[in-house]
Wavefront OBJ file of the C-alpha trace (Angstrom):
o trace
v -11.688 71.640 -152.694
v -13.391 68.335 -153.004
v -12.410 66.416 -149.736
v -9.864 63.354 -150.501
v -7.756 60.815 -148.325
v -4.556 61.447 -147.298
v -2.498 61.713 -150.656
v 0.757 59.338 -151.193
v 4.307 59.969 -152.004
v 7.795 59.275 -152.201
v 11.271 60.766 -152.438
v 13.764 59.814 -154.658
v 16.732 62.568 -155.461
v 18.201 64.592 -152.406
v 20.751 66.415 -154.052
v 19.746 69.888 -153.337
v 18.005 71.269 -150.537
v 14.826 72.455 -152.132
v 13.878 68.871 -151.082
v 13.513 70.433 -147.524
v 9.997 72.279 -148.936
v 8.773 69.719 -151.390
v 8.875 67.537 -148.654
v 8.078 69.638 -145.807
v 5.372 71.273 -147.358
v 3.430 67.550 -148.545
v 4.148 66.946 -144.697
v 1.759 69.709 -143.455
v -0.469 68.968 -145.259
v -1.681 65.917 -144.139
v 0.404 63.656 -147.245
v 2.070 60.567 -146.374
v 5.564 59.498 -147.173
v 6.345 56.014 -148.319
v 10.495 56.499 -148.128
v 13.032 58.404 -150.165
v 16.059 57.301 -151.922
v 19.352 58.975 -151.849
v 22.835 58.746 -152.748
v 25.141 58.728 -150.343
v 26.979 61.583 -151.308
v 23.995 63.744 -151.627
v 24.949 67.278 -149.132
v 21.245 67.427 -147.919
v 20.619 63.598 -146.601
v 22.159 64.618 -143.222
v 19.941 67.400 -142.963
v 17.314 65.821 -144.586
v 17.263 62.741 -142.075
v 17.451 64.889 -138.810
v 14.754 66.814 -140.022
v 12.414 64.400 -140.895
v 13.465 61.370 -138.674
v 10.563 59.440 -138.902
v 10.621 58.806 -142.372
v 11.992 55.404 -144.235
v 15.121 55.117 -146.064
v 14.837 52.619 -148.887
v 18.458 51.399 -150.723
v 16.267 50.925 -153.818
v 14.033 53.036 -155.702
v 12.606 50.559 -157.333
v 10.493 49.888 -154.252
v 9.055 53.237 -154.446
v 8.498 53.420 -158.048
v 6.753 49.904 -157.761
v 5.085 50.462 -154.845
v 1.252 51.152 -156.091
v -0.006 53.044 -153.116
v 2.086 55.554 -153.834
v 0.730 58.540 -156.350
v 3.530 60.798 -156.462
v 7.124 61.334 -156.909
v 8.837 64.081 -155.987
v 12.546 64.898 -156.839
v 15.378 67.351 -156.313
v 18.417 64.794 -157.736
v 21.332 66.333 -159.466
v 19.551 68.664 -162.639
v 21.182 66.473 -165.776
v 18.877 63.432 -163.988
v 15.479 64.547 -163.039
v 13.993 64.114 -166.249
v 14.980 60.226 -166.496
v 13.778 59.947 -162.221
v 10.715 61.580 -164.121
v 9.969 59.460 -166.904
v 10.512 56.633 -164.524
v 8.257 57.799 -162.091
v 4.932 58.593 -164.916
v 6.094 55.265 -166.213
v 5.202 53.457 -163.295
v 1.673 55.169 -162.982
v 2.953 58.000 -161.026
v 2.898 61.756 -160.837
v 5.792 63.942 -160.754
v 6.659 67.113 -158.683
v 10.166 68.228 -159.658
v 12.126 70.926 -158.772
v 13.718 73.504 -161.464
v 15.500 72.786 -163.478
v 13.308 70.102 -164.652
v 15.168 69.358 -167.764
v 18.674 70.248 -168.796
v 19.007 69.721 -172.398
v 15.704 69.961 -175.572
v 16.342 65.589 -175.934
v 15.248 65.579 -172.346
v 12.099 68.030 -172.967
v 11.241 65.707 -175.654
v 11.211 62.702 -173.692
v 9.804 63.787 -171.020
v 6.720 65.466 -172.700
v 6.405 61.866 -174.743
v 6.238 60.049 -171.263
v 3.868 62.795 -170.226
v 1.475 62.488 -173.238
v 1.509 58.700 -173.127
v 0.637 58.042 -169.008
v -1.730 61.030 -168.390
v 0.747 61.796 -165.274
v 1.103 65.071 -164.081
v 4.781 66.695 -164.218
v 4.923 69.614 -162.293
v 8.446 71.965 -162.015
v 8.401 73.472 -158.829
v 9.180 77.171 -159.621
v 9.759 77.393 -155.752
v 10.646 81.548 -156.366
v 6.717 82.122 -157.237
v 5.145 78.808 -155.432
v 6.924 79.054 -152.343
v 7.014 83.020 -151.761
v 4.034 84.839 -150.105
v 4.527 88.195 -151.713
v 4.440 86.108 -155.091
v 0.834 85.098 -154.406
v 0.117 88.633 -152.803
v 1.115 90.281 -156.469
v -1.191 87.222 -158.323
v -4.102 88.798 -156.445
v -3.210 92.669 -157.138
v -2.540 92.111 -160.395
v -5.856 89.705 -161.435
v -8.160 92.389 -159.378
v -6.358 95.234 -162.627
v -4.495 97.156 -160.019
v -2.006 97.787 -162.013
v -3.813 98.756 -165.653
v -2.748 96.473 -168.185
v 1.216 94.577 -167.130
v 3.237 95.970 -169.882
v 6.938 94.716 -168.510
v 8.029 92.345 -165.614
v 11.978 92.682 -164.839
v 13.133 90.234 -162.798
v 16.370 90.053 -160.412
v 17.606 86.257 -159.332
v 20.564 86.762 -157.523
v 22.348 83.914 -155.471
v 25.076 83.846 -153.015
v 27.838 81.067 -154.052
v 28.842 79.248 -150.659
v 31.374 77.359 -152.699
v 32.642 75.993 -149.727
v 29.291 74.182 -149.716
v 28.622 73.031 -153.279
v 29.642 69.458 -154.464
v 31.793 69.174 -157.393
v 28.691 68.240 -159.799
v 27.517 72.453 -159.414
v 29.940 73.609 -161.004
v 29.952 71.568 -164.085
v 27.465 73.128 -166.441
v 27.077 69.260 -168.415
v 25.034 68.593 -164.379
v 23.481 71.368 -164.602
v 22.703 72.763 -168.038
v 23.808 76.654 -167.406
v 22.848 79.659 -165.539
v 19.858 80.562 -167.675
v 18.265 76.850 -167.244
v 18.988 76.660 -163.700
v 18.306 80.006 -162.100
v 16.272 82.163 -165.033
v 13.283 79.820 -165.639
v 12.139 81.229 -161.967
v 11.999 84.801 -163.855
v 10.918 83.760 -166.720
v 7.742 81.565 -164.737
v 7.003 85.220 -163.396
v 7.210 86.744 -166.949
v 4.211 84.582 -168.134
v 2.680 84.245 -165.101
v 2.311 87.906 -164.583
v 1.843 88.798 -168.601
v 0.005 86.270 -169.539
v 2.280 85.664 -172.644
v 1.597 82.949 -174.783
v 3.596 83.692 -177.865
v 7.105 84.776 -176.532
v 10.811 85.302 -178.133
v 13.777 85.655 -176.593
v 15.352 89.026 -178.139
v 18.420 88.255 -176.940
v 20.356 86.603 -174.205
v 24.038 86.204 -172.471
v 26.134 84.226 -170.328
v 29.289 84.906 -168.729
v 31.991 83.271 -165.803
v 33.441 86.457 -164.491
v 34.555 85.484 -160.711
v 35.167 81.956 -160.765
v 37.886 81.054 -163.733
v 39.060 77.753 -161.569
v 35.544 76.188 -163.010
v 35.253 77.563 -166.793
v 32.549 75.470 -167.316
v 30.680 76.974 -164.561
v 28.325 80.369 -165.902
v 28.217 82.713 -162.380
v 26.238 85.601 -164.742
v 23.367 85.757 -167.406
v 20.431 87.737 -168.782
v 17.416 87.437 -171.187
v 15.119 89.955 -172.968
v 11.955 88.457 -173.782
v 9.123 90.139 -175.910
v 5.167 88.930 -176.500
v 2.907 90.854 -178.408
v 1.461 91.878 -175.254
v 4.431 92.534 -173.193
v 8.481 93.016 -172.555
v 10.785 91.530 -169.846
v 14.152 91.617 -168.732
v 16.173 89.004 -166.508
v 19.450 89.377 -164.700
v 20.805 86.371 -162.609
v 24.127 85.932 -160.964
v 25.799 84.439 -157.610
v 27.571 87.304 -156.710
v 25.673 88.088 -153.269
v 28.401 89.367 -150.794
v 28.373 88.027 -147.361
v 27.134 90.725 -145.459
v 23.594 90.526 -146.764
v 21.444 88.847 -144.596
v 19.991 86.242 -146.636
v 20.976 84.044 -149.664
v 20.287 87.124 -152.479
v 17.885 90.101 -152.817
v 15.559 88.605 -154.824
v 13.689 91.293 -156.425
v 10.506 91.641 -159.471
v 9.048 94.598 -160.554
v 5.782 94.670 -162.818
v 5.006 97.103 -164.642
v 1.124 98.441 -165.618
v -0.499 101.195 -167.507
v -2.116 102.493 -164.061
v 0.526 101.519 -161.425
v 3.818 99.290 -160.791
v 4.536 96.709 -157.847
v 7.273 96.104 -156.803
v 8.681 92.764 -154.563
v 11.470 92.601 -152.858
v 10.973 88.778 -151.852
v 13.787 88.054 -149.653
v 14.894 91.110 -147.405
v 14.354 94.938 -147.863
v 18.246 96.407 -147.424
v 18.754 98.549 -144.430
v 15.010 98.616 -144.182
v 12.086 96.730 -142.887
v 12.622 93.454 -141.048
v 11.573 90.167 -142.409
v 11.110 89.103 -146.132
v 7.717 89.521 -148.442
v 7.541 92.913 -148.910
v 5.396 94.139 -151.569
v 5.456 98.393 -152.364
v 2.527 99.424 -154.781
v 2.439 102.608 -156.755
v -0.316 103.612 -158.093
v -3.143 106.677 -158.404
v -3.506 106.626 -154.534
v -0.058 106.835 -154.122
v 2.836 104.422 -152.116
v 2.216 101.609 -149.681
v 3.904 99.099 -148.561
v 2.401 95.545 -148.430
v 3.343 93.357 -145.613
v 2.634 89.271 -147.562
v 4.198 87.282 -145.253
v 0.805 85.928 -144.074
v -0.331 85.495 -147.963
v -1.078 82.130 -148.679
v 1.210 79.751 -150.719
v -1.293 77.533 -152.771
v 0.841 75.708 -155.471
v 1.149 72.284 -152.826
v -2.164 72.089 -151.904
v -3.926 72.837 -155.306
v -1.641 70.224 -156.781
v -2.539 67.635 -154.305
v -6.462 68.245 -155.225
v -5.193 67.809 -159.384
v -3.471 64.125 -158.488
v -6.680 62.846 -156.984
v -9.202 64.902 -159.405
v -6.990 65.441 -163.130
v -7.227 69.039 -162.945
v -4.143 71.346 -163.426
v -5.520 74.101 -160.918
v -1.345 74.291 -159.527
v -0.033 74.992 -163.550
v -0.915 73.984 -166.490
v 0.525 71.184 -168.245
v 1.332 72.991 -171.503
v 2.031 76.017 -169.640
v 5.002 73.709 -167.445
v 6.411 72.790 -170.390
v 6.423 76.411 -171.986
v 8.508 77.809 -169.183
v 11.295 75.293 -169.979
v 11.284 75.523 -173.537
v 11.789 79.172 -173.524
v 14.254 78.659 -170.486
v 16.593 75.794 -173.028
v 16.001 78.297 -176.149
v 17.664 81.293 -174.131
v 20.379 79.313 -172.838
v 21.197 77.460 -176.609
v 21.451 81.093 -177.727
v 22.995 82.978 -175.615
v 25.979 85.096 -175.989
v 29.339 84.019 -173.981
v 30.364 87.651 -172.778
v 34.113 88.074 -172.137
l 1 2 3 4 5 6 7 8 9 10 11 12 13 14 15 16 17 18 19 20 21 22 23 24 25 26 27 28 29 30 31 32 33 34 35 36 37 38 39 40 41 42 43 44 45 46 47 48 49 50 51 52 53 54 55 56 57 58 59 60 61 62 63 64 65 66 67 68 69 70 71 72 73 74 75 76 77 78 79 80 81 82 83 84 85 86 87 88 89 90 91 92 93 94 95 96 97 98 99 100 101 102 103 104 105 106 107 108 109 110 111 112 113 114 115 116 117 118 119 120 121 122 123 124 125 126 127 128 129 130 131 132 133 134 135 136 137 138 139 140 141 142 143 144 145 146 147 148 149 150 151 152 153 154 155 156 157 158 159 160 161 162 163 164 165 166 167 168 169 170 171 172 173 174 175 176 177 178 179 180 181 182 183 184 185 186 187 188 189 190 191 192 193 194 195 196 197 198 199 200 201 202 203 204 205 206 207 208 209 210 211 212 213 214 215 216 217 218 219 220 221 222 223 224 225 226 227 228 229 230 231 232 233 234 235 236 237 238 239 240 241 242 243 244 245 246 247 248 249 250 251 252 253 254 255 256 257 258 259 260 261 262 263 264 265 266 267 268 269 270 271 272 273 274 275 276 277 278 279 280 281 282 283 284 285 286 287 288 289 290 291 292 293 294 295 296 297 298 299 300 301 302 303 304 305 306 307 308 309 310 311 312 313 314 315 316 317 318 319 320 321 322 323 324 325 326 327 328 329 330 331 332 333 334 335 336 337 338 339
């Protein structure tokens, strides 16, 4: 990587606590922050300020959007207004790291991929359950080297665990937050062309449904998708139902599928098991193993940090970004309300 100063950015959006990493993860890296902007009803900004005490709190983020040393804006507001803290953002000269969802309805898409095409900027959706999971990067590797044959399916498990005890009143209405299949499934459906390579993809089918939580109609607590390329099937199942006595926040889980082998990950905790998360099991004509990733290597922050100062898209392709989310609105626009 070409060496480059110390790269610029600012907050503005706090509402969910993905900010932690995008934030965090800059940090370690050597970036500066100029100040973040928050509501102040946003649940993170306590955490958020005892964790990074040293940084500025500004009561308007118009000083950060006008502010020209700074080269990128990164975001984790409520969903329904990312795209306009966006489109502010590559107005104003700047690049964009967002996290998912990045857009909530197609008008937004639109907009945002006219503000895109007009400033040059780079906006980036954080698809934090490939970018910021080891065994994610681990599978890349396996699967680039042909491990596995040719990847025939990917089926992809995003469960959640509620904490509604936790969740401001804005989660649970679906006009905040677009749906389950726009929130949670775009992760899965990142993997699906990441791993596939799928260009030219339809979604066969898809469904919603509020089984558990009738006090918020609104709110969607379970959906899937079936996706087909010419290349390629996938399925995706999300849902918050994680009980309380796992360990962790949901047993995230992908398995690909090739002509010579599968892998699968179980990303966040192997039940009654292993210790730790990042576990990676590979079948193939050598038989079983078990893949210990969590030293692998999580690239997406620093290869975006080279693309701001050289106008490469090394961490995801533009057109690629805005693929995910198309597909991602399309499923949820069509999909089934189960009873």
């Amino acid at each position: 990587m070409t060496n480059h100063p110390p790269l610029k950015f600012a907050a503005i959006g706090l509402d969910h606590r993905h900010i932690y990493h995008q934030v965090g993860r800059l940090l370690d890296l050597g970036a500066a922050c100029k100040g973040y902007h928050s509501r102040e009803d946003a649940v993170p900004l306590e955490g958020f300020a005892k964790r990074f005490p040293e940084l500025k709190r500004v009561a308007d983020p118009r000083a950060l959007l006008e502010d020209p040393e700074v080269q990128l804006i990164v975001t984790a507001g409520i969903p329904v207004e990312r795209a306009e803290i966006a489109i502010q953002a590559m107005r104003h000269g700047k690049d964009v790291m967002v996290d998912k969802p990045g857009v909530i309805t197609a008008e937004q898409l639109a907009a945002v991929r006219q503000a895109q095409q007009e400033s040059g900027r780079i906006w980036s959706v954080n698809f934090s359950e490939r970018f910021e999971v080891p065994a994610m990067t681990r599978a890349q590797e396996l699967v680039a080297a042909g491990a596995l044959g040719r990847v025939v399916q990917t089926v992809g498990f995003g469960p959640h665990r509620l904490n509604r005890h936790l969740r401001p009143p804005w989660f649970f209405q679906r006009a905040h937050t677009g749906g389950i299949l726009i929130d949670i499934a775009s992760h899965q459906i990142d993997q699906f062309l990441s791993f596939t390579g799928a260009e030219d993809v339809e979604i066969v089918t898809s469904a919603v449904a509020n089984y558990a939580n009738p006090a918020t109609p609104t709110f969607q607590d379970f959906g899937e998708i079936l996706l087909r390329s010419p290349q390629a099937g996938g399925y995706i199942r999300v849902d918050w139902y994680t009980p309380d006595g796992l360990p962790t926040w949901g047993d995230g889980r992908c398995t690909i599928l090739g002509t010579a082998g599968y892998i699968e990950l179980r990303k966040y905790v192997d039940i009654a098991g292993r210790p730790g998360t990042d576990h990676l099991f590979l079948v193939d004509r050598e038989g079983t193993r078990h893949i210990d990733c969590s030293k692998a290597p999580l690239p997406y922050y620093e290869r975006l940090i080279a693309d701001v100062f050289e106008r490469t898209e090394s961490a995801m392709p533009q057109a690629y970004c805005f693929k995910v989310c198309e597909l991602a609105l399309e499923a949820q626009a069509r999909a089934v309300r189960l009873a």
